[in-house]
Backbone as numpy.savetxt, mean C-alpha at the origin, in Angstrom:
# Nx Ny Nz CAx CAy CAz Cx Cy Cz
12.32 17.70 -25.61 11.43 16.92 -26.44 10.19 16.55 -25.62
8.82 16.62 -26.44 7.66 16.30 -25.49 7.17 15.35 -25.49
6.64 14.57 -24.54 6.05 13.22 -24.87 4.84 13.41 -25.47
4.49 12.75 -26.31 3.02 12.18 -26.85 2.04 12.38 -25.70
0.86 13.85 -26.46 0.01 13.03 -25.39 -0.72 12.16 -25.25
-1.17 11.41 -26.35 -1.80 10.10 -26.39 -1.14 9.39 -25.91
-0.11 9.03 -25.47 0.92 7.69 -25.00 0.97 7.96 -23.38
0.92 9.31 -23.35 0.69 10.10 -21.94 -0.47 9.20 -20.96
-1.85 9.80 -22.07 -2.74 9.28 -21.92 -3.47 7.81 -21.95
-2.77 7.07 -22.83 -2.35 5.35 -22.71 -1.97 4.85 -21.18
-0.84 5.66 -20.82 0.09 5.12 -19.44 -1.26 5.44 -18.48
-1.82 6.43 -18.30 -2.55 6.99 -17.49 -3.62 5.78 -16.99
-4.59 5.54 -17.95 -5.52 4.28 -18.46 -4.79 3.08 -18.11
-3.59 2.66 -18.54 -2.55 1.31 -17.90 -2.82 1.56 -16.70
-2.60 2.94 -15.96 -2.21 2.47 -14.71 -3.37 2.74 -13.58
-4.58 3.05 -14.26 -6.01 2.56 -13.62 -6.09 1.52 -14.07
-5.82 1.21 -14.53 -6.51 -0.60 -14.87 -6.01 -1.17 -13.86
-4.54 -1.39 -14.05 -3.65 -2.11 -12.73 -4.34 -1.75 -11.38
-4.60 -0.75 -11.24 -4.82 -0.09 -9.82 -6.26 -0.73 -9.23
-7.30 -1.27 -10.58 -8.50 -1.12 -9.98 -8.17 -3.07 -9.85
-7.04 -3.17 -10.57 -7.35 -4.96 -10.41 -6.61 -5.38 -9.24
-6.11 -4.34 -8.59 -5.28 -4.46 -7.46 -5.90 -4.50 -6.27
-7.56 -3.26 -6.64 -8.47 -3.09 -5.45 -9.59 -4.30 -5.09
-9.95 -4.99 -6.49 -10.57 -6.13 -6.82 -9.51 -7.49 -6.14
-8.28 -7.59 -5.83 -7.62 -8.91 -5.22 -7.90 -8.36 -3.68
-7.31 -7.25 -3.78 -7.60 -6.69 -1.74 -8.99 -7.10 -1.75
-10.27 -6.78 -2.09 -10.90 -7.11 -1.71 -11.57 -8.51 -1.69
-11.02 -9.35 -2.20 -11.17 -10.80 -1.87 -10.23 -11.32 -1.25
-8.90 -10.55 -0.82 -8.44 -11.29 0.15 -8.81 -10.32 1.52
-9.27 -9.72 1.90 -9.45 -8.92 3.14 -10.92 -8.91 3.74
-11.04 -8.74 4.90 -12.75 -8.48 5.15 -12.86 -7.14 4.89
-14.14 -6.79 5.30 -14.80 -5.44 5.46 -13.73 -4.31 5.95
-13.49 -4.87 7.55 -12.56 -3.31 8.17 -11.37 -3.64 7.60
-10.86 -4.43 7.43 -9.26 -4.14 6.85 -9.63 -3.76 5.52
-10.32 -4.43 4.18 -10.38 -3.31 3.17 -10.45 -1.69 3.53
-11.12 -1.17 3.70 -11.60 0.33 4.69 -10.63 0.67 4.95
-9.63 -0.28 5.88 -8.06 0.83 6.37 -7.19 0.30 5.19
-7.15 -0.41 4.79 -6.36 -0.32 3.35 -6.21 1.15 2.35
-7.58 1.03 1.80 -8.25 1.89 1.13 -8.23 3.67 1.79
-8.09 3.08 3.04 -7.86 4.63 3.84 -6.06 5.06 3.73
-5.78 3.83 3.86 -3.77 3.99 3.45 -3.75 4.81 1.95
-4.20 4.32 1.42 -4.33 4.60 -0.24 -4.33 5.71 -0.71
-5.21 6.11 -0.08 -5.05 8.19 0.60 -4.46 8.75 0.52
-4.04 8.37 1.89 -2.87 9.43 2.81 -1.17 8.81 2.43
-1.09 7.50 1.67 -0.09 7.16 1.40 0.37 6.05 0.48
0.35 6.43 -0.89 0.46 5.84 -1.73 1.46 4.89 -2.04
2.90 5.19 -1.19 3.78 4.39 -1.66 3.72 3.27 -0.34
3.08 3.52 0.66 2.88 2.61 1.91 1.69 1.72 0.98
0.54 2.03 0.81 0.12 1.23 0.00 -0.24 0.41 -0.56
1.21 0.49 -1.79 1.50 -0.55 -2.86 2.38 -1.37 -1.84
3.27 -1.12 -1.27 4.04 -2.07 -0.41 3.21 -2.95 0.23
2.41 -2.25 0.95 1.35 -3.11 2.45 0.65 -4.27 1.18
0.19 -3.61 0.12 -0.84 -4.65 -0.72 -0.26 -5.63 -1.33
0.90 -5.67 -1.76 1.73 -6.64 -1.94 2.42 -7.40 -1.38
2.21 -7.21 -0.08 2.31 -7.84 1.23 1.23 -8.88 1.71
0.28 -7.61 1.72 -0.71 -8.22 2.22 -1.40 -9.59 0.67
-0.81 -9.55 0.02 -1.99 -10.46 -1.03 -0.40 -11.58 -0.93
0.70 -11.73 -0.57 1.25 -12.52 -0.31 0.86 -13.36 0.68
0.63 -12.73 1.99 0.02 -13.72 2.79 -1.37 -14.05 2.93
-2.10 -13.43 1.90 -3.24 -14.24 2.07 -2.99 -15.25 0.59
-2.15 -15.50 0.10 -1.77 -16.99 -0.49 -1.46 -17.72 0.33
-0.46 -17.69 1.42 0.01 -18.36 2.56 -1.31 -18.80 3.50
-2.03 -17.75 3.54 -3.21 -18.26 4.76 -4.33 -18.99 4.36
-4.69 -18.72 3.15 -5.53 -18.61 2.12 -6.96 -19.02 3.39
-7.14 -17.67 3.38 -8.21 -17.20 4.03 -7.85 -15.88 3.92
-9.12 -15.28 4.34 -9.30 -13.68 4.20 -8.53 -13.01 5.48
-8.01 -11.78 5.58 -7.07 -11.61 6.64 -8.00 -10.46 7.04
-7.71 -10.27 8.68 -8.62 -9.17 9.12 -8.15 -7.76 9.57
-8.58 -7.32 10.34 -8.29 -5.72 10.14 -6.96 -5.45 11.13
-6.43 -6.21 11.99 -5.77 -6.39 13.24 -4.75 -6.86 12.16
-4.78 -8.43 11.40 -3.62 -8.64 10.98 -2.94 -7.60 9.59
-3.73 -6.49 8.94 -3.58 -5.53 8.08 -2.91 -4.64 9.11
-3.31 -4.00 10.33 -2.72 -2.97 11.03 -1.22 -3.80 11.54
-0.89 -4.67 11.64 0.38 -5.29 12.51 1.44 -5.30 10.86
0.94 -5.79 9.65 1.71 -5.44 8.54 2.01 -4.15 8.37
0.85 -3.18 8.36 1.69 -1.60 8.31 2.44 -1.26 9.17
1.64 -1.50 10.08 3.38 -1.15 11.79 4.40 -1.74 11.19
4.56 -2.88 11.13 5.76 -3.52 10.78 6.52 -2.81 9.16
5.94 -2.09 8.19 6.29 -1.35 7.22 7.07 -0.44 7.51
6.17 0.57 8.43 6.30 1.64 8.35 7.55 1.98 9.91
7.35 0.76 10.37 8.68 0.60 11.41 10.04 0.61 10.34
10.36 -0.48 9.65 11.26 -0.53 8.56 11.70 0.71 8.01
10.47 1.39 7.55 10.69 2.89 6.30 11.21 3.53 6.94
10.84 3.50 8.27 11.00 5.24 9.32 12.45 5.38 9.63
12.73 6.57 9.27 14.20 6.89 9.75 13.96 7.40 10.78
15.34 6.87 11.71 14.96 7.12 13.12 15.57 8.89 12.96
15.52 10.09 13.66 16.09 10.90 14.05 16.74 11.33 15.34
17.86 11.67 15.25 18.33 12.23 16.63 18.54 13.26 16.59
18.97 14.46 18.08 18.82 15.44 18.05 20.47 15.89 19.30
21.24 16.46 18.98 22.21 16.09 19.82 22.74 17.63 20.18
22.54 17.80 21.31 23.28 19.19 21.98 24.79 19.33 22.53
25.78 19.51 21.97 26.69 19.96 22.11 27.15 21.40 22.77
27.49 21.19 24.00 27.20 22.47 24.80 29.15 22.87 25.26
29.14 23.86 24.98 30.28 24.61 25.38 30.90 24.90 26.63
């Protein structure tokens, strides 16, 4: 069964809207270079992201001040430390 493409096209429009009111809070809670590496995450990694930005607009309720580009890079380390599966590599020798 196919979806509607108007409803297709509805969700699509929902989910720029959300997206651009998401870019409009980052940028009143962030300065200049941390918007920029935000926006550069956004890119290269969409589901890092939505995480970091919902992060990040949590603590700038907590700080309530604008957060800078140092405290944006120490939240993604700290993300992307969490996400990362560690790998090992193990030789078993005869």
């Amino acid at each position: 069964m196919m979806e509607d493409p108007e409803a297709t096209e509805g969700k699509k429009q929902e989910a720029k809207k959300m997206e651009e009111q998401l870019k409009m809070s980052l940028r009143m809670a962030l300065d200049d270079a941390a918007y920029v590496r935000i926006m550069n995450v956004s890119m290269a990694n969409k589901e890092l992201y939505f995480t970091a930005a919902k992060n990040l607009l949590m603590a700038y309720q907590r700080a309530k001040r604008k957060l800078t580009d140092a405290e944006v890079l120490s939240f993604l380390r700290a993300i992307k430390q969490q996400t990362e599966a560690k790998t090992t590599i193990t030789f078993n020798r005869k």
